[in-house]
C-alpha positions as CSV (number, residue, x, y, z in Angstrom):
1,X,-2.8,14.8,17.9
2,X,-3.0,11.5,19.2
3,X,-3.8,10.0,15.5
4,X,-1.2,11.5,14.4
5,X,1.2,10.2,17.2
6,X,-0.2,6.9,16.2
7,X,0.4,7.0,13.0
8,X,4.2,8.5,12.7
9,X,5.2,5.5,14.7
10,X,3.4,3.1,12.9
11,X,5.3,4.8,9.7
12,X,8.5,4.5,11.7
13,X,7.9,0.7,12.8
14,X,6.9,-0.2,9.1
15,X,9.5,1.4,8.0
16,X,12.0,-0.4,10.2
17,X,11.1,-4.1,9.7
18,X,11.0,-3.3,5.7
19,X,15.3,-1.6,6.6
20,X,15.9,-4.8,8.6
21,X,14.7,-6.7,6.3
22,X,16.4,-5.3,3.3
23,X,19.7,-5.3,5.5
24,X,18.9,-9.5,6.2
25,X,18.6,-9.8,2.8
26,X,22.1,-8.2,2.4
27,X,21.6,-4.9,0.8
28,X,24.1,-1.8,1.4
29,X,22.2,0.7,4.2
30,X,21.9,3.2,1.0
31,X,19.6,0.3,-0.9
32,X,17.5,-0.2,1.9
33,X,16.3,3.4,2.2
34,X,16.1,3.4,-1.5
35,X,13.6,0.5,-1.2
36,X,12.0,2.0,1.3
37,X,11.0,5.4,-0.6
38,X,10.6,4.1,-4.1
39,X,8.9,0.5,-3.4
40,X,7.4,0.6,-7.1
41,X,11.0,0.7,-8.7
42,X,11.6,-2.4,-7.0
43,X,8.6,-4.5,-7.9
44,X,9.3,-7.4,-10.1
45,X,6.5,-7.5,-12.9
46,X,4.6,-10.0,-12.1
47,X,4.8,-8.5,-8.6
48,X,2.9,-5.3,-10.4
49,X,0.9,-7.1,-12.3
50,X,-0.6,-8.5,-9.4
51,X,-0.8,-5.0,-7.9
52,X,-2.5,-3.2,-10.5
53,X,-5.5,-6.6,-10.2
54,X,-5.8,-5.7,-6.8
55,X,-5.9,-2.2,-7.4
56,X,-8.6,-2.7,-10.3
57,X,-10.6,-5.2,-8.1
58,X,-11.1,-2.5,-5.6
59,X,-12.4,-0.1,-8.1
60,X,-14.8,-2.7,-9.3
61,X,-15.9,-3.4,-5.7
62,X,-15.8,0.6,-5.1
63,X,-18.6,1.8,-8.1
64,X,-20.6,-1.6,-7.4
65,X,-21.3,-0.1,-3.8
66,X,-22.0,3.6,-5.1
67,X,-24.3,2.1,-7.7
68,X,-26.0,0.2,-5.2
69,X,-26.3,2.8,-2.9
70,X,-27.7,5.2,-6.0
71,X,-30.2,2.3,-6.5
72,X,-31.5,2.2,-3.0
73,X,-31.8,6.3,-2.6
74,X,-33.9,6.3,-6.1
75,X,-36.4,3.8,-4.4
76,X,-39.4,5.7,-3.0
């Protein structure tokens, strides 16, 4: 209960800088809430290009640890 506590007002706080800063930046109320629940419609594309790097990276970095790990179990 307490994680989840936690992490509804982290949601809520994240949530808010991104509406404050949306409304700094001069976009309608409407717009900001937009950004907020569709971020990937507002991504530039090189903004998503960079994205789907990081996202690929981590997937690299993700099957060289299970490959490593399957190494070291096959090791009497």
């Amino acid at each position: 209960m307490k994680l989840l506590i936690i992490k509804l007002i982290m949601i809520i706080s994240l949530a808010g800088i991104a509406m404050g800063m949306d409304r700094l930046l001069g976009y309608s109320f409407y717009q900001s809430i937009y950004n907020i629940l569709f971020p990937f419609r507002v991504m530039k594309g090189a903004e998503m290009m960079i994205f789907f790097i990081f996202v690929l990276l981590w997937i690299i970095d993700l099957f060289a640890e299970i490959l490593k790990h399957k190494k070291y179990q096959k090791q009497p």
